[in-house]
N, C-alpha and C positions, 0 to 999 in steps of 0.2 A: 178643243182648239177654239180660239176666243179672236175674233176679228173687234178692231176699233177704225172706226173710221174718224177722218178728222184727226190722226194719230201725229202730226208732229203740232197742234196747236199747244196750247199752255196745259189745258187740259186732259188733252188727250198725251201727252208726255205722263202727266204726274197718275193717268190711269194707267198706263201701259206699264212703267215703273212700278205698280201696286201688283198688278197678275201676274208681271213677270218672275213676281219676288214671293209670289205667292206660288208659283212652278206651272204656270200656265205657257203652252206656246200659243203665238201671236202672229197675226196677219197684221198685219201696219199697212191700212191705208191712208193715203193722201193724193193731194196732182201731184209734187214733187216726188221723184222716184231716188233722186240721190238720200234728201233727209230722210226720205222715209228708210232707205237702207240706213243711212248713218243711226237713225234712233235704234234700230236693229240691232246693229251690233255694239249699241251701247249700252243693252239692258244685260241682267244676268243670262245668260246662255248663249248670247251673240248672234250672230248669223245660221251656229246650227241649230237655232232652238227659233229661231225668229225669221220671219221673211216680210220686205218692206214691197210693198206691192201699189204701182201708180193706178191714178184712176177720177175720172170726171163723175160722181156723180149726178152731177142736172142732167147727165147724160146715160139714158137707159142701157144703150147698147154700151157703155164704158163699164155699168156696173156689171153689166154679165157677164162682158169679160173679164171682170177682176173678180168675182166670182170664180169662177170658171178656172180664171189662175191660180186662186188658194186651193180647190177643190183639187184639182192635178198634183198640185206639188208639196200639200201640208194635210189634204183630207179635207173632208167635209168641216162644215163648223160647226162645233154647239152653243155659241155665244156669238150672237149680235149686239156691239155696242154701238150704237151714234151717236159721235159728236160735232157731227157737222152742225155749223150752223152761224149765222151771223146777225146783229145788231144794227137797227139804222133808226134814227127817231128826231125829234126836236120839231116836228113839220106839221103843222095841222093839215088834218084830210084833206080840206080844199087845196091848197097847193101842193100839193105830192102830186109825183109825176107817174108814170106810166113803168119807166124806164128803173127807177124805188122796188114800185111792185114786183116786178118782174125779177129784180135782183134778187129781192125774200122770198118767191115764190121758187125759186132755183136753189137758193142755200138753204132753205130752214124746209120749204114740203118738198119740193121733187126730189129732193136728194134723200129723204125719208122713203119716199115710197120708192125711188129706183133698190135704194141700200137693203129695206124690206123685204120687197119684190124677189130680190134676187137670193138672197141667203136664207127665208124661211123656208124653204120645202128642207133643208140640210139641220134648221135647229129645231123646227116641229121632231123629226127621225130620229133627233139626240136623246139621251137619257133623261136628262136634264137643261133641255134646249131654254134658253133664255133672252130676250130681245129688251133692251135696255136704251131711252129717248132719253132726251134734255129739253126742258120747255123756261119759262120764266114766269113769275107770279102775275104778270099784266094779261099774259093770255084767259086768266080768269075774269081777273078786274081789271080791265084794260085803262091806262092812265093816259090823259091828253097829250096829243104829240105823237103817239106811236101804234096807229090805226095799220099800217103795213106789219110792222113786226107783230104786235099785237095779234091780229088778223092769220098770220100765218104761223105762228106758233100755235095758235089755238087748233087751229088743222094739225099740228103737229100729236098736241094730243089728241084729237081725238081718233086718229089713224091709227094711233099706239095703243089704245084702249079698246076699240074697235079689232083691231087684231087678236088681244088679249082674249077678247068674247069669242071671238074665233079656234082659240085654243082651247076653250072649256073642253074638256074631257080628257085631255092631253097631258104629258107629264113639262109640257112649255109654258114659259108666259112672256109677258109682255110687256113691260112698264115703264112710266117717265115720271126722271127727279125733276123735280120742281124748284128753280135757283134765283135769288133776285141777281147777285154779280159776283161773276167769281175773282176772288184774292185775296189777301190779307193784310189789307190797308185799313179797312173798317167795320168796323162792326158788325154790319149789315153783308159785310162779304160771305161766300161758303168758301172754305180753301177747297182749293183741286182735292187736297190729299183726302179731304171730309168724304168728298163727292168720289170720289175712287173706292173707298170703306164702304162705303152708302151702296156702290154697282157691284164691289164682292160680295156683299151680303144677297145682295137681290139674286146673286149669280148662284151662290148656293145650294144645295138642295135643300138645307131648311129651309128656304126662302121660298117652298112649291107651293105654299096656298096663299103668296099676294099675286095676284095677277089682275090686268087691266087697272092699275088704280095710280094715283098719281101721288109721289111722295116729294112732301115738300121738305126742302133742306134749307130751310130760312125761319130759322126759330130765334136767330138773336136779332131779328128784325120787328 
C-alpha cells in the first residue's frame, strides 16, 4: 500500500494517477479532506481501492493520526511518498523575515520528519518498504535569493539520506529526486509524469540496491 502525501497538488495528482494505474492502492494525503476523497475516487479503483485521508503535517500529532488512520482502515504502508513542500525566494538573506523561515521550515522539513516519523516502522516491516523525498538542485548549489528554501531543502536531503543509512541491512530504502521546476512549459522543466516514472522505479524491487542517494531529474538543464 503506497501513501502520498501532498496528494491533490500538481504533482502528487500525476503520481497518484501513475500507482494507481500501475494497481497500487493508495492513501491520499492532503489538509483538504473533500479533494482528497474526490482524487480518490477519481483514479482507477475509486473509493474501494483508494481512501483520501486529511492531515497537517507541520503538525506531529496530525501525522499520527493520519498514520494511524491508513494503518486501521487500509493496513500498514509499504511506500512513503513526499510531496510536500513549498517554494519562496527572490529576497536576500538580510531582509528575509523570521515569519519566510518559519513558513519553509513547516512545509519542506517538519512535515518530512513528522511524515517519516510516522510511517517508517510500517515501511522498514514491508517486503519491499521504500521512502521517496523531493529536493531542488539549489539545495546543493544554493543560488542568490533563496537562503530559506535553499537552507531547508537541503535538510530535506539530508534527513532522507540519513534515514536511507539507517536502513542499510534492510530490504527498505530511502531516497530523494532532485527537480529544478516541475512542468512542461520549458525546457528546463521535469514533467510530473517523468517524476512519477522516476518514484515507480525507485519503488520497485529492482530498485533494492539504490538507497540513501539523491537522483536528479534535470538532465535537460
Amino acid at each position: 500500500m503506497v501513501v502520498v502525501t501532498g496528494a491533490t497538488g500538481h504533482l502528487g495528482q500525476a503520481v497518484a494517477r501513475r500507482f494507481a494505474a500501475d494497481g497500487a492502492r493508495l492513501a491520499l494525503l492532503a489538509r483538504d479532506e473533500e479533494s482528497c476523497i474526490g482524487l480518490a475516487m477519481s483514479l482507477p479503483g475509486g473509493a474501494k481501492r483508494h481512501r483520501g485521508v486529511p492531515v497537517d503535517l507541520s503538525d506531529a500529532a496530525s501525522a499520527v493520526a493520519a498514520a494511524d488512520t491508513v494503518r486501521e482502515r487500509m493496513g500498514p504502508a509499504a511506500v512513503l511518498l513526499h510531496l510536500v513542500g513549498g517554494y519562496a525566494g527572490g529576497t536576500p538573506f538580510v531582509d528575509g523575515t523570521d515569519d519566510e523561515w518559519t513558513h519553509l521550515l513547516d512545509l519542506n522539513l517538519w512535515s518530512t520528519v513528522h511524515a517519516i516519523r510516522a510511517f517508517l516502522p510500517d515501511v522498514v516491516a514491508a517486503e519491499h518498504g521504500r521512502i521517496v523525498t523531493v529536493s531542488t538542485f539549489v539545495a546543493a548549489t544554493p543560488t542568490p535569493k533563496h537562503a530559506a528554501y535553499a537552507a531547508t531543502k537541503a535538510a530535506v536531503e539530508a534527513l532522507t539520506i540519513s534515514v536511507g543509512r539507517d536502513l542499510a541491512g534492510t530490504t527498505a530504502t530511502s531516497n530523494v529526486v532532485i527537480i529544478r521546476a516541475i512542468g512542461d512549459e520549458k525546457p528546463a522543466d521535469t514533467r510530473p509524469e517523468e517524476i512519477a516514472a522516476a518514484m515507480a522505479w525507485l519503488c520497485s524491487p529492482e530498485a533494492g540496491a539504490v538507497n540513501g542517494q539523491r537522483i536528479p531529474l534535470i538532465g535537460r538543464t
